[in-house]
Each structure stands twice: as C-alpha cells, then as structure tokens.
PASEBA-1860 file (N, C-alpha, C; in nm, 3 decimals):
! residues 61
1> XXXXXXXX> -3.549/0.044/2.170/-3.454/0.149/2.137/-3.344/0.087/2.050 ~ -3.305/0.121/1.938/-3.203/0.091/1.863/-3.061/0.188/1.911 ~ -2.949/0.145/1.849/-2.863/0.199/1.871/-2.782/0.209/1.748 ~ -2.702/0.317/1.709/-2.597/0.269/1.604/-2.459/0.231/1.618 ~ -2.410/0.151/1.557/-2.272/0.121/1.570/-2.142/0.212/1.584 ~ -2.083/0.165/1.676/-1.983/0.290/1.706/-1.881/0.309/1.648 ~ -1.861/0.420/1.491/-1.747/0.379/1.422/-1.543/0.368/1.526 ~ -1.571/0.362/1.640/-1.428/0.373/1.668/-1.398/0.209/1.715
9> XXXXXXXX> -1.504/0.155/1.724/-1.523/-0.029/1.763/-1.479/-0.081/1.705 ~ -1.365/-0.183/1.687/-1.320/-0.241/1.536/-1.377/-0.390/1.563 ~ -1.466/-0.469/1.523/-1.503/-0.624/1.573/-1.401/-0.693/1.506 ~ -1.388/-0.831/1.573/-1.285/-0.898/1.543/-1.278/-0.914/1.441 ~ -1.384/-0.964/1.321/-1.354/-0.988/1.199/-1.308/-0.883/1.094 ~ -1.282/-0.737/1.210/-1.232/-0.632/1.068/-1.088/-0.574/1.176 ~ -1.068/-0.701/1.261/-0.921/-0.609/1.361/-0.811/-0.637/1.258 ~ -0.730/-0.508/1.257/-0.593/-0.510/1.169/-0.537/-0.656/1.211
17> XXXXXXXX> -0.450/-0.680/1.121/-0.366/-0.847/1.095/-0.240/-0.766/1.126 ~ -0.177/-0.866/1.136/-0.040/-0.825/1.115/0.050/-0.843/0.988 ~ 0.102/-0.722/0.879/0.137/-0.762/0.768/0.206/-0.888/0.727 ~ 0.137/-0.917/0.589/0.240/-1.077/0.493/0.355/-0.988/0.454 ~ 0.349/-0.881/0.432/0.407/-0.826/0.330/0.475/-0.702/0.354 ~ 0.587/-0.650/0.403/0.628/-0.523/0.459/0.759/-0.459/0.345 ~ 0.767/-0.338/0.366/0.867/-0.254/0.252/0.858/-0.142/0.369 ~ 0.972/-0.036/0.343/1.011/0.051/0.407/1.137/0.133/0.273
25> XXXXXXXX> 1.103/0.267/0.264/1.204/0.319/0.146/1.202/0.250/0.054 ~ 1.102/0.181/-0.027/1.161/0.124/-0.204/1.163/0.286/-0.261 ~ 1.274/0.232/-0.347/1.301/0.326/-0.465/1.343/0.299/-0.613 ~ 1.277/0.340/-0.672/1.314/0.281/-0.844/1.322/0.354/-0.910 ~ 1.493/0.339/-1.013/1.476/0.458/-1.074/1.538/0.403/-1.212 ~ 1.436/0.451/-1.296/1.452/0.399/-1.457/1.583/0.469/-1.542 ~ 1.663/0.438/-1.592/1.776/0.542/-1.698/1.715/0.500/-1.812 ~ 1.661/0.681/-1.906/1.614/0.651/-2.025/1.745/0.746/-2.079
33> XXXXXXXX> 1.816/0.649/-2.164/1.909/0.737/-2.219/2.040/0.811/-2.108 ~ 2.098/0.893/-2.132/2.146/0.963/-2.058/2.056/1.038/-1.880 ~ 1.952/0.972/-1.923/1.825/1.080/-1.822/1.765/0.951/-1.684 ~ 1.816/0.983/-1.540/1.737/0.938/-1.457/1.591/1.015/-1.385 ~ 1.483/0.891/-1.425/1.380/0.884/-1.411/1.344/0.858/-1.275 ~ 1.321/0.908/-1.161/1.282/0.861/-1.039/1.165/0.818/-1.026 ~ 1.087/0.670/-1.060/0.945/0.644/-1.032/0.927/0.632/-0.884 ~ 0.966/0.582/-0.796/0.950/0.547/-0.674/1.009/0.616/-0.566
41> XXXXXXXX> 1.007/0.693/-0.474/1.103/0.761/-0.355/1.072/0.747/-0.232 ~ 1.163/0.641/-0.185/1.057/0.632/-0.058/0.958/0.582/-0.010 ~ 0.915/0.480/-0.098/0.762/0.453/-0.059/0.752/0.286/0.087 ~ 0.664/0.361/0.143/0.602/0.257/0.267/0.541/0.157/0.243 ~ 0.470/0.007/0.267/0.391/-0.051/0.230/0.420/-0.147/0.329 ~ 0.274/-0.201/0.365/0.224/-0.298/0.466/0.069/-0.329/0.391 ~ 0.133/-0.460/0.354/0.007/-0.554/0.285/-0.010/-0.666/0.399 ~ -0.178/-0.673/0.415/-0.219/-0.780/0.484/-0.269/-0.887/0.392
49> XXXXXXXX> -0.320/-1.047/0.481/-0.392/-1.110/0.404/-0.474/-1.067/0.339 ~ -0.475/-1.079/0.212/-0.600/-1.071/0.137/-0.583/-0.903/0.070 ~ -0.535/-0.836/0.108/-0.514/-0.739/0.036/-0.431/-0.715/-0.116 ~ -0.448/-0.677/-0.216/-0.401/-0.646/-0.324/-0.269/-0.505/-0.344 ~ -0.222/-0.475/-0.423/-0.151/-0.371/-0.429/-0.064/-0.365/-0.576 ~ -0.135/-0.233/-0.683/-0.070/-0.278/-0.797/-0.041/-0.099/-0.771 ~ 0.125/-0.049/-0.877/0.175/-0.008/-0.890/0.173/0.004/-1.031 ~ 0.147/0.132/-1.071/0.044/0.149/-1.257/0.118/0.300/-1.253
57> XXXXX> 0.224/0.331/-1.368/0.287/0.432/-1.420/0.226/0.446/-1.554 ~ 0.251/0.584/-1.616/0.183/0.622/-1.762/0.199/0.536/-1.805 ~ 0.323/0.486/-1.850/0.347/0.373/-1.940/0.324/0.267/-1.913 ~ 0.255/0.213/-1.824/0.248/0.069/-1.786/0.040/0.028/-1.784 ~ -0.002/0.135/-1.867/-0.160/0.125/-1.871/-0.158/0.017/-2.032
END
C-alpha cells in the first residue's frame, strides 16, 4: 500500500528558519519636482537564509 505525503507535514529540511533579515513599515517616497511619489507604504519583509528579494519599479527595468 502506498501512501501520499501529507501536505500539512513540514520535514525538517523545509521547517521555516528564523529570519536574517526583518523590516516592518519601510516606506519610500521619491520627490519628482514639486510632486511626491509614494513607491513603498508600509511594506513587511522577513527574508530567510537563502532567500532572494528584489524590488523592480517601471523605471528601474
């Protein structure tokens, strides 16, 4: 009898880490001219080992 894996099981080699990398509320805000630009409001982030995280606006392709 086979069985399938139980997606709610996390095995050790895929258990959450505890973040390198923590943020809470970043906010960035560009002045073009007379004019504020709000790119960022608020944003959360929890990076683990080995994880990546890029931040890509129109203008930044």
């Amino acid at each position: 009898m086979t069985s399938l894996p139980d997606p709610h099981r996390i095995s050790a080699r895929h258990a959450p880490q505890a973040p390198i990398f923590r943020t809470r509320g970043l906010t960035r805000v560009y002045a073009i001219g007379e004019v504020s630009v709000q790119a960022l409001r608020g944003l959360d982030v929890d990076l683990s080992s080995g994880e990546l995280l890029v931040l890509l606006g129109p203008l930044g392709v």
